[in-house]
N, C-alpha and C positions, 0 to 999 in steps of 0.2 A: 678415398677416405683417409681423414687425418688419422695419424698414429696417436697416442696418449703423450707417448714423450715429445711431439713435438709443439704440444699445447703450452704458452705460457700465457701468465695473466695480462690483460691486456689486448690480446689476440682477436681478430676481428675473425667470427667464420658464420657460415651458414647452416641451421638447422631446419629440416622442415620448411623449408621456404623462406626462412626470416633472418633477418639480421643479426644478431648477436655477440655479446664482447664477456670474453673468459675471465671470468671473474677468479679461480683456482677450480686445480684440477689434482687429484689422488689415485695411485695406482693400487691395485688390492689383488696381487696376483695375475688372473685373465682378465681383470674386470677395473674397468677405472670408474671415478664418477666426475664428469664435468660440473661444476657449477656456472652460470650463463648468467649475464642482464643483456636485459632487449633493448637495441636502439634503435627499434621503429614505432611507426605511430603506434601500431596495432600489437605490440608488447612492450611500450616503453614503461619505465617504475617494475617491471616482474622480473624476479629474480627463479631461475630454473635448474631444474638438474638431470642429466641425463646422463646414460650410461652407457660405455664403450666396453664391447666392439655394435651395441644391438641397437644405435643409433648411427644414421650415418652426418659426419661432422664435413663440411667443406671448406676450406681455411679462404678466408677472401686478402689477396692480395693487399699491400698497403697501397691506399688512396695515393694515387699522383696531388700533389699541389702544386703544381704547375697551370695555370688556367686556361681552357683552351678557348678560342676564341670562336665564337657561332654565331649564327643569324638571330638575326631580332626577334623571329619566332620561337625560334627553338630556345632563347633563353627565357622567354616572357614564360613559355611552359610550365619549365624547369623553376623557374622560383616563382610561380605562381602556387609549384605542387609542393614546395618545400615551405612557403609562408602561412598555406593552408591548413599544413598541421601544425603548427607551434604553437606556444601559446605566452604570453609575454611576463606572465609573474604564476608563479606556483599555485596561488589559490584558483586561477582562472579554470574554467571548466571545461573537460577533456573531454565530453563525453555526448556533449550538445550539439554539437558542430556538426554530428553525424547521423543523429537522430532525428528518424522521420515525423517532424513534428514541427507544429508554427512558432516560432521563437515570441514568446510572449514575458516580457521582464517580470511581472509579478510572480511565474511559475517558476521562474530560478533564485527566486529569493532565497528559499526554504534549503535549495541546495548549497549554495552560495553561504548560508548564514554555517551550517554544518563543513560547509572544505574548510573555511578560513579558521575555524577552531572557536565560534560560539556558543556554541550549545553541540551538545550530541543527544540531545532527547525534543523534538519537536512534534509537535498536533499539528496536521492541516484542518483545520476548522471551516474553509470556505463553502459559501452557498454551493447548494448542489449544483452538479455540470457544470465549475469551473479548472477542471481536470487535476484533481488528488491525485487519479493511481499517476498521470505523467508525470506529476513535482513528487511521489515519493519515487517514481521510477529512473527517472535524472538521478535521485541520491544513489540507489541502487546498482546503476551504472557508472559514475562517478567512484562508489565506494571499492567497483570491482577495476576499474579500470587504474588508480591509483595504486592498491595493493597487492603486495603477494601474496599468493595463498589467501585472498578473502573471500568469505563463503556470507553468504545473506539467505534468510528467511521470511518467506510473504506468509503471513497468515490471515486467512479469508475465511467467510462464512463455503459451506461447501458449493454451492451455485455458480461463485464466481471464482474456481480454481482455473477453467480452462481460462475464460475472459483473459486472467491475469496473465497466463503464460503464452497467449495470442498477443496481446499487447505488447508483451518484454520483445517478443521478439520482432513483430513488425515494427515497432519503433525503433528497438533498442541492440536488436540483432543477438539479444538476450536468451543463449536457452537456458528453459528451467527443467526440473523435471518436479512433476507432481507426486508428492510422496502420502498417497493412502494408505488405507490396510493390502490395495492389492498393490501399492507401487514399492512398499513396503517389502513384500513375499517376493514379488517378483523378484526384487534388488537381489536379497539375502537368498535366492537361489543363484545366482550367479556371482557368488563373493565367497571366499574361501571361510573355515567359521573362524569366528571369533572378529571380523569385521564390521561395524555399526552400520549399517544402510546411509544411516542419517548422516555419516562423518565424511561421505565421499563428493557429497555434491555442492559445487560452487554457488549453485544457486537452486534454491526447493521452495517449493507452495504448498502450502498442506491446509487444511481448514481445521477453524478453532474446534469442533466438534471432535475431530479425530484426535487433534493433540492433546486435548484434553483427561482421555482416558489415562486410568493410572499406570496401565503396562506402557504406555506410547510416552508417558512423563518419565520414567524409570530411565527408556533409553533415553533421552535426552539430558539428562541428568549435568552430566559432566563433559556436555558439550558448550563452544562458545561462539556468536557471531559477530560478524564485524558491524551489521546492520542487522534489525531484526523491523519487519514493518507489521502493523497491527490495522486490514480494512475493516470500515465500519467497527471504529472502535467502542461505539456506543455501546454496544455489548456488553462492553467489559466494566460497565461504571457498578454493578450490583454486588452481588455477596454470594458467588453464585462459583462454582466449577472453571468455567469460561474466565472469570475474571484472577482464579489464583493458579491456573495455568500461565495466562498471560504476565502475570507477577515474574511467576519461575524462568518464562522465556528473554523477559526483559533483564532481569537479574545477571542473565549470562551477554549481555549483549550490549558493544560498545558506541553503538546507538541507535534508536530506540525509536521509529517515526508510529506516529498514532493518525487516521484517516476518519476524520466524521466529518459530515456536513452538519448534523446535529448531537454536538458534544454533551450540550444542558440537557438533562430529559426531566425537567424541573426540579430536582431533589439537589439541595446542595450539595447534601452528604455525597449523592452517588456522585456530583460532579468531581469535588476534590479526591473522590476515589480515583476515578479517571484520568485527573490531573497527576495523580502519583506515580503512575504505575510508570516501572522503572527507575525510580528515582530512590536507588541504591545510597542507601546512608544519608538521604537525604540533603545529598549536597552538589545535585547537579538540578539545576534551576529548566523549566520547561519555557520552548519558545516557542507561542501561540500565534498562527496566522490563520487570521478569519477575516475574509476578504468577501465583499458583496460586489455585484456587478458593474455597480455604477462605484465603488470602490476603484475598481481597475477599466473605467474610463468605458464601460461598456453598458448599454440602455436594458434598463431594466423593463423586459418585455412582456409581464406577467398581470393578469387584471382576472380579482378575487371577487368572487360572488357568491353569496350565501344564500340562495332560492329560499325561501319557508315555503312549504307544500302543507294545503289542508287536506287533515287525514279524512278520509271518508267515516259517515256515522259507525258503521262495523268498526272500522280499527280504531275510532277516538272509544268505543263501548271497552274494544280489548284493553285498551289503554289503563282506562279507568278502573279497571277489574283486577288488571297485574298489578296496580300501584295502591289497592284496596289489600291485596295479598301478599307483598311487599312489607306494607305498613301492618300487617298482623304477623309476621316473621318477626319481625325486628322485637316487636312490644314481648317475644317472648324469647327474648333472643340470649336471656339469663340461663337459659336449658342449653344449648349449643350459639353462643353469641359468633364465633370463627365462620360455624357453615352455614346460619343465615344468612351474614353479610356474604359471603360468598354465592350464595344462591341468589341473592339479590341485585346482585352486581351480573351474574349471566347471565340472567333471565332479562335483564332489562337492554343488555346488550343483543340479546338474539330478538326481541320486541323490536330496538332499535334497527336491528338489519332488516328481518322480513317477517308477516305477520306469519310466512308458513315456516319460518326457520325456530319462532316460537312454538308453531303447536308440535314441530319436531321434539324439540325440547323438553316440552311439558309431557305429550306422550314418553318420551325414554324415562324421565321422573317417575311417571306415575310405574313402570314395568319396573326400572330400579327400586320402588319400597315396596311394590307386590312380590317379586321375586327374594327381594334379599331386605329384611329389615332391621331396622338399628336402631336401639332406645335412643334419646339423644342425649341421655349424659355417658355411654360409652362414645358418642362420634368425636373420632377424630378431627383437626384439622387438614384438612386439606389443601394445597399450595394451587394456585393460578394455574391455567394450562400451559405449557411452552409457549411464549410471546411469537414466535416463530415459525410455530403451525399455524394451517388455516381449516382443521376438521374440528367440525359441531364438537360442544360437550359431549365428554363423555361420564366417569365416573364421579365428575364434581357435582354431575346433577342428583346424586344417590345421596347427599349428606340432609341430615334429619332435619324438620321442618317444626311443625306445628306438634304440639303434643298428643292434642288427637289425631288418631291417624284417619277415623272415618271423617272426620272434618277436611281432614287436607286432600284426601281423595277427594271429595267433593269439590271444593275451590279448584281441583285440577282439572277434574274434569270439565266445569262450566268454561276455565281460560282455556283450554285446549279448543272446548267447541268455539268460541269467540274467537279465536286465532283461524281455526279452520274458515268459518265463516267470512272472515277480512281478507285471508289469502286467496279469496275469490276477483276481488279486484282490486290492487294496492295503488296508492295513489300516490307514492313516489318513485314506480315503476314506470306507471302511466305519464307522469312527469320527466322520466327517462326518454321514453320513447318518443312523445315530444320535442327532446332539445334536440337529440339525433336526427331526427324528421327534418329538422330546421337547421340544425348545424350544416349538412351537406358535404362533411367532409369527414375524416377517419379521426373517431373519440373513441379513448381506452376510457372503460369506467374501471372503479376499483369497488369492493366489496372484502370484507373482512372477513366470511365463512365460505367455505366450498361449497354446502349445499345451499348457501345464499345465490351462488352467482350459480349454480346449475340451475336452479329456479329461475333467475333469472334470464339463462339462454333459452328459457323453454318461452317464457313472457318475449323475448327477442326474436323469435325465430326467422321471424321474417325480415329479419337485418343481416344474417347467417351470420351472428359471432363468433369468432372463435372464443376459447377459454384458453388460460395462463393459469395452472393453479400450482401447490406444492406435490401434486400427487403423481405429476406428471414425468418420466424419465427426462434425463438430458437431453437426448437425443428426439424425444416427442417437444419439449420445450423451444430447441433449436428448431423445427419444423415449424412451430405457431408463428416463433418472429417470424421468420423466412416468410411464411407468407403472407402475412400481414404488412411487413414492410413493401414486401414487393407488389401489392395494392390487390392480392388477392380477397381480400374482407376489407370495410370502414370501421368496424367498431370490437376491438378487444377486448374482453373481461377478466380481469384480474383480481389476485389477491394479494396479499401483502406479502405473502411468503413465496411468493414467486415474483417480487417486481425488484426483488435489487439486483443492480446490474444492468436493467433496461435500458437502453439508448435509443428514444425514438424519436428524438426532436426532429431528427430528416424527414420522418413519414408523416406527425401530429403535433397538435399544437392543443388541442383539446384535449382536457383530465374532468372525468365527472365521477365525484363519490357521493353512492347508493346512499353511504352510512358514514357519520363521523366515529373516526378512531378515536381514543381515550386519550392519545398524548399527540401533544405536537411533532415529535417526533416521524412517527406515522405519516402523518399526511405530508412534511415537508420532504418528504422522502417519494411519495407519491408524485406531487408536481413535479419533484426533478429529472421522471422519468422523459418528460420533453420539454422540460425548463435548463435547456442548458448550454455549453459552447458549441457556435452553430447553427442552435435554431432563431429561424431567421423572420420569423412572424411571431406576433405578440401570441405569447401562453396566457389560455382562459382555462381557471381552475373555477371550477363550480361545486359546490356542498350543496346538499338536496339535507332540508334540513325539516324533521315534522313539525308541523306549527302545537302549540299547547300541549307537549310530550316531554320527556325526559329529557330528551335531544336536543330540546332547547337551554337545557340548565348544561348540558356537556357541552355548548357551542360555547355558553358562558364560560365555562371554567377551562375549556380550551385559550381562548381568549388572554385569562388573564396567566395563566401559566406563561403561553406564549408572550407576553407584556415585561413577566418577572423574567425567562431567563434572556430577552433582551437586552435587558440593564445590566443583568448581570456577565454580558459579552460585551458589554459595552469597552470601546480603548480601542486604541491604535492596533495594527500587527507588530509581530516584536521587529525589531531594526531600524523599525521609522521611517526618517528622510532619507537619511544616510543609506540603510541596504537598499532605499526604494532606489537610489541615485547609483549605485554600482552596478544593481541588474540591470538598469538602464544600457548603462555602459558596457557591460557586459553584454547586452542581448545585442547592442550593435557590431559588439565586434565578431562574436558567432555568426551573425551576419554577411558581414564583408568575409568569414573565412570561409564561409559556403561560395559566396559569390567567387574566390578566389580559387575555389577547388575545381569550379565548371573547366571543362577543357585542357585540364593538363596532363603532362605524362610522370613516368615514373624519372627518379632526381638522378643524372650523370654519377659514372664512376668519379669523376673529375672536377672541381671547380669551372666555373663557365663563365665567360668574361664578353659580354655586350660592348663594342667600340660606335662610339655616335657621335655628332656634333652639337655641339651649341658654344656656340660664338662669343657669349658674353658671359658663361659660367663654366670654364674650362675646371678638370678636376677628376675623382674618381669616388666611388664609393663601392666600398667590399663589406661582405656581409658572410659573418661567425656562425657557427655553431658553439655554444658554451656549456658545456655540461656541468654541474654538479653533484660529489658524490659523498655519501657516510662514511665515516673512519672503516668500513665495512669495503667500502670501493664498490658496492651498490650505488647505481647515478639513480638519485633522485629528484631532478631538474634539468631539464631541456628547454633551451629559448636561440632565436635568434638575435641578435645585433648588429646595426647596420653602422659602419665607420666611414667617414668624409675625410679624403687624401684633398687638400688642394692642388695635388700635383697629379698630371697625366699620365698613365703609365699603363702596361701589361702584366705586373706580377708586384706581390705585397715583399716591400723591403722589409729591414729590421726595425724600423722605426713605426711603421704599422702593427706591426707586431708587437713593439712594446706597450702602444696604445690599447689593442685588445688585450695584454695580460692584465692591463692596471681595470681596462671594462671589464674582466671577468671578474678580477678583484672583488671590484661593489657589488657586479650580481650577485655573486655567495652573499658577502654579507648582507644586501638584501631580502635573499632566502632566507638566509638563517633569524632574522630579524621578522620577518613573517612568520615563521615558523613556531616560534618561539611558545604562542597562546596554543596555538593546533596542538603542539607538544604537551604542553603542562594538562591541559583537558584530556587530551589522551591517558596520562600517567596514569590519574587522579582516577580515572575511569577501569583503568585497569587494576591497581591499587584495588579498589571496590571489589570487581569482581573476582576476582584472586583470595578477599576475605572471604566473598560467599564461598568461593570452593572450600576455603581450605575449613569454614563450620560444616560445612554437609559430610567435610573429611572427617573431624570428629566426631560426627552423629554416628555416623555407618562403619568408623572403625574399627573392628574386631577385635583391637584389644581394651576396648570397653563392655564387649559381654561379658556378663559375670555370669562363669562358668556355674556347669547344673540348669542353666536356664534354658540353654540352648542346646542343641545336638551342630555335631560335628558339620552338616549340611550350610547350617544357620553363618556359623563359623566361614567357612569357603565363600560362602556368598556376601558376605560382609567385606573379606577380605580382597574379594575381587573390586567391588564396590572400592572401594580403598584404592589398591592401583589404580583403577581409571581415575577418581578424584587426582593421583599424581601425575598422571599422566598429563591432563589437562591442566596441572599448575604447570606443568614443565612446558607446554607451550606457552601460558600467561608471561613465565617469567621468558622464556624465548623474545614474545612480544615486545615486554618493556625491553629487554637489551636492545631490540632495535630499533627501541624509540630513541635511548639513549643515546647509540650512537648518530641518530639521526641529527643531535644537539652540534656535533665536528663535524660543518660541510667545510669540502675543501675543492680547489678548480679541478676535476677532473680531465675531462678533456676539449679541445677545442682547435675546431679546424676551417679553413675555407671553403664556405660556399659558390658563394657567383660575385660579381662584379660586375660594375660599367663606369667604361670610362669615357671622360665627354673632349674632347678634343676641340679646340678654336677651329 
């Protein structure tokens, strides 16, 4: 093991298995601290620090540059395994090459458009199953593989937290850790106090539910990420908990990716909400990629069918009865106008699911005003259920109706009996069973209540469904796919609150909805649970739709919803021609660097020198390693370049030599010339969130309570609130210094690789 004093900057040694060059080194009594930058594929750009005597350091000799001369195989290896990892200009992508995934150019756009310094806030907007989580997962890995110290945040609904970190890491070799209330406890028992759980991890998944709470906001506060990503961002477009959580995360975060396959959920307001988020003082511009299949040169395999099904005499009588009592809500709807429409809007969605999901309905109404009743000028309004769940009304059915109350008991009872009576035999159940009979192959249907589709299995049985609901554990959830895909059952039933995340395009090809959802949103989200990259037979989405029912006027207004926020996605993706023509170029040369990677070993202590002939083009050609570093002596650029000697020979004179200083020359300035937009975007970005800090600083500052108000308690916890705000400027401003100096690159260093010389 190296001593401390015998470390000087420059010093090439071995930590941990890896390469690395001693950037300075400080003694502190028994204890010194090394500071490191990595010069291998798998820590280049990281700059590290470790401490002596409790690591052990191994100095590596200086590299011979002498070339030795070897066989044709043994050098084709050797600079097969050295051209493999390189990468030929700074913006090119580091992180692709190695991930297990099909190199598809329109999915490196969005990364591509974020290295080179366009934008640091992007939407993937593309049709479902054109792979989101892979193109924000590239940036992810891209943002960690570049940076020191960069920490990134996935925030997902809770369903898809494991998904996500199965993903990172089979593709990306990504671990995460998933931070809940129990990944949370766990952390914070094995961390000394006074340590943030949230501050240690390079890379965390949490779901918007959980971050949302205001103690789990508090810690987070005075945290910042390099990347913050936001799945199924649709979520967030409303006025809603979830979406000023997601403000506050975006605020700290130097860029910002947003995940929907359905951005519009018709409302423009909500859209430009969603459009914003993130967009710190308003002066970082959003870059929108919304790609459709045949978009990216792939057939659109999807053929839509809208059945109308005749209701049998019993359920067109229900029909007629609920839309008789419906239209006498309303007419009095000057007494509680909020919870009629509300009651009229459930009632006609659980009509529309199942005639027995109504008399469910109507039954819990009628025990809601017998048990607990409410004049209706004290009823309150009452808010929608969670979009999210899939269980039956419950207390929205309690909100006051008709003025009479023996009038409405009346009306209740006859629709209950008239619902009971249709639930006898429904006729777009019976049209269910039908397609399945005929389809002959594995169809998920979808349904929008739990005790729809339990009804439902019971009407199925003899197909033996399984069910997908939200009530189900992970671990029971994980069992349904499993057997479903693996051809234990043909036909799945599902709900809305259990289908994100689904990937079944392997096992099905058929989607049949019991019921139409309210927003387009819904159902496009439905199909794409086997409309997606992959599947390899045409997707048939089927709508079972009532004929001369409600359902027909929500097919209509589905319809034209989906018409408007068409137009209004209407346009290009951001970058055009231009980024379409670099991922191109790019995904080919990822490409040839996989191909290149098959079959080699690891690179000689030594330059390696291939001697051959050819007869009519005598000469040599050597090939550089050029580094570039910040006024810091951090290398932040690695390439190689190949130089052409007309002359034959064994070893590089002084005049080769001069040639690669003047090459190294342009590359910096190159760099720095590329650099330049990545930088300024950066500042600017930084700049921003360094204001948020330093307002939340004055909000929470302690020496803004005016004393008498507060006790001495209020005081300390302000004041600690305080420090951590500094704390966290002092790395912002950390940050920009090493943006700054990132603006002086200068040649670092540069050395021989291999060679071949061709001899007459």
């Amino acid at each position: 093991m190296m001593r401390p004093a015998a470390l000087r900057a420059g010093d090439a040694v071995r930590i941990r298995g890896e390469r690395w060059r001693v950037a300075a080194a400080a003694s502190f009594d028994e204890v010194s601290i090394v500071d490191v930058d990595g010069c291998e594929a798998t820590n280049q750009g990281t700059r590290a620090h470790f401490l002596l005597p409790f690591e052990r350091i191994e100095a590596i000799a200086s590299r011979s540059t002498a070339p030795r001369v070897v066989t044709h195989a043994r050098w084709r290896r050797a600079a097969r395994a050295l051209l493999a990892g390189v990468v030929p200009r700074w913006a090119s992508l580091r992180a692709a090459a190695n991930a297990r995934l099909t190199i598809l150019p329109f999915q490196l756009e969005p990364a591509i458009a974020v290295t080179r310094g366009d934008t640091c806030r992007v939407l993937i907007a593309d049709e479902v199953g054109l792979g989101k989580t892979i193109q924000a997962g590239l940036i992810v890995a891209e943002t960690l593989a570049r940076t020191p110290d960069a920490r990134a945040l996935i925030v997902s609904p809770a369903g898809l937290r494991e998904q996500w970190r199965a993903e990172l890491h089979a593709r990306f070799e990504l671990d995460a850790s998933v931070l809940d209330a129990e990944g949370v406890a766990r952390w914070a028992a094995q961390l000394v106090p006074g340590v943030n759980p949230w501050s240690i991890h390079p890379l965390a998944i949490t779901s918007i539910d959980y971050v949302k709470r205001p103690e789990v906001m508090r810690s987070l506060e005075t945290l910042t990420w390099d990347v913050v990503v936001f799945d199924e961002a649709h979520a967030l477009a409303g006025r809603s908990d979830r979406a000023a959580a997601a403000a506050a995360l975006a605020g700290r975060a130097r860029r910002v990716i947003l995940l929907t396959a359905t951005p519009h959920p018709g409302d423009d307001e909500a859209y430009a909400r969603l459009l914003a988020v993130g967009d710190v003082g308003a002066g970082f511009p959003l870059a929108i990629f919304r790609r459709t299949r045949s978009d990216v040169g792939l057939p659109h395999g999807r053929r839509n069918t809208r059945l109308r099904v005749r209701p049998t005499d019993a359920e067109a009588a229900m029909h007629r009865a609920l839309d008789a009592y419906i239209h006498r809500l309303l007419a009095e709807r000057d007494a509680s106008p909020a919870g009629a429409t509300l009651l009229a809007s459930l009632l006609t969605r659980r009509a529309c699911s199942s005639a027995c999901s109504l008399a469910r309905s109507l039954e819990r109404r009628m025990a809601l005003l017998r048990d607990a009743p409410v004049a209706a000028r004290d009823q309150r309004a009452l808010p929608f259920a969670d979009p999210d769940t899939d269980e039956e009304p419950g207390g929205e059915l309690g909100v006051a109706g008709l003025r009479d109350r023996m009038e409405e008991t009346r009306w209740l009872e006859a629709l209950a009996q008239l619902a009971r009576t249709a639930s006898a035999f429904e006729s777009k159940i019976d049209a269910l069973a039908r397609a399945i009979r005929r389809a002959r192959e594995p169809v998920l249907v979808f349904t929008e209540y739990r005790d729809t589709l339990q009804h439902l299995a019971s009407a199925l049985a003899r197909f033996a469904p399984l069910q997908l609901h939200g009530g189900l554990t992970s671990r029971e959830r994980i069992d349904v796919l499993r057997r479903f895909t693996s051809g234990d059952a043909v036909v799945l039933l599902a709900t809305d609150a259990a289908s994100e995340g689904l990937n079944l395009h392997h096992r099905c090809r058929l989607v049949i909805n019991l019921e139409l959802p309210w927003t387009p949103l819904r159902l496009e989200q439905r199909f794409g649970r086997v409309d997606r990259l992959g599947q390899r037979r045409r997707v048939h989405a089927v709508q079972l739709v009532a004929r001369e029912t409600p359902e027909e006027s929500i097919a209509l207004r589905l319809d034209e919803r989906r018409a408007r926020i068409d137009a209004s996605l209407e346009g290009p993706a951001d970058g055009g021609a231009a980024l379409r023509a670099d991922a191109e170029a790019e995904a080919a040369r990822l490409l040839s660097a996989r191909s290149l990677a098959a079959g080699t070993q690891p690179p000689a202590d030594r330059p390696l020198l291939m001697v051959t002939s050819r007869r009519d083009d005598p000469g040599s050609i050597w090939a550089f390693r050029l580094s570039c570093a910040d006024e810091g002596g951090q290398v932040m650029f690695e390439t190689i370049t190949g130089l052409r000697d007309e002359r034959t020979g064994s070893a590089v004179d002084a005049r080769i030599e001069q040639i690669a200083a003047r090459h190294h020359e342009a590359v910096v300035a190159d760099t720095s010339a590329s650099l330049t937009g990545w930088l300024d975007l950066a500042a600017r970005r930084e700049d921003a969130i360094a204001t948020g800090l330093r307002e939340n600083h004055a909000r929470l500052s302690a020496t803004l309570l005016q004393p008498g108000l507060f006790d001495r308690r209020s005081e300390r916890a302000a004041a600690a609130q305080a420090s951590r705000v500094e704390e966290a400027l002092q790395k912002s401003r950390a940050r920009q210094a090493l943006l700054a100096r990132a603006r002086q690159l200068h040649a670092s260093g540069r050395e021989l690789l291999f060679g071949v010389t061709f001899r007459p």
